[in-house]
N, C-alpha and C positions, 0 to 999 in steps of 0.2 A: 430713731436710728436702730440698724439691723444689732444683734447681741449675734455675732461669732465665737464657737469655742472651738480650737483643733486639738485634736487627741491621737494619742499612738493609734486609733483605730478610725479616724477620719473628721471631716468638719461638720459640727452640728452650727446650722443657720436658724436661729429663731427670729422673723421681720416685725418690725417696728408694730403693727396690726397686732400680732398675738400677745404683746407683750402689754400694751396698753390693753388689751381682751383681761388679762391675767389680773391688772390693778383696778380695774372695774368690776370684775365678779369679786374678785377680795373686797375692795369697797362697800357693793352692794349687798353683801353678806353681812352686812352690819345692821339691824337693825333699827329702823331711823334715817337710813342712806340712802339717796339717790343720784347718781353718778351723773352731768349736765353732761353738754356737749364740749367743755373748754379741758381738756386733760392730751397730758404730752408724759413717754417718758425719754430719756435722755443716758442712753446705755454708760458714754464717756463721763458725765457728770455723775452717773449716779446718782438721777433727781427724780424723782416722779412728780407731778404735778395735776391735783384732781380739783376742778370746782364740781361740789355738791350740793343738793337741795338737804334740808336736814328736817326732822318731824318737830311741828311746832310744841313746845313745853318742856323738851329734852334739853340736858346738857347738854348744850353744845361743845364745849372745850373737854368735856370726857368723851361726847359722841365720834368727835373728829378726832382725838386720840386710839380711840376705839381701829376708829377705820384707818389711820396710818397705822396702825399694828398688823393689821389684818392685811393689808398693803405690801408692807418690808415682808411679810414672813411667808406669802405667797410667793414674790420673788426672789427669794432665798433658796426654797423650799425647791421651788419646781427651773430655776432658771440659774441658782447659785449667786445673786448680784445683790449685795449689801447696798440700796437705797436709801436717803433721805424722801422721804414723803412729804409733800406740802399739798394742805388739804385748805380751801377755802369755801367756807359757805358763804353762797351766793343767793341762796331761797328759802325762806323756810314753807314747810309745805302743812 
């Protein structure tokens, strides 16, 4: 879903494309991370949604905390939107 903001100086349109772009370089910037093909976010709900392959030997429950950190604060950061991140590993690689 499209993230619209309107401001005294006009409408900023960010589409569904760059937002999941946004939670997948956050993601993948985790050491350990590889972002799959099943990931959605959800501007209304406030959900992001990523399945990841994770490096075999690693925490996983610190690793996939890791990456919902890195997650929320990319879209805060660059887009203003307080998400929930739900991270599922799907592979270990």
């Amino acid at each position: 879903m499209t993230l619209v903001v309107s401001t005294e100086q006009g409408t900023v349109t960010v589409p569904d494309g760059v937002l999941v772009g946004i939670a997948v370089r956050a993601a993948e910037s985790v050491t350990g991370i590889r972002v799959r093909r099943r990931r959605s976010v959800d501007v209304e709900a406030r959900a992001v949604r990523l399945a990841v392959a994770a490096r075999r030997g690693e925490p996983l429950v610190e690793l996939a905390g890791r990456a919902q950190e890195a997650v929320a604060d990319a879209l805060k950061t660059m887009c203003g939107i307080d998400a929930r991140v739900d991270v599922a590993i799907g592979e270990l690689t």
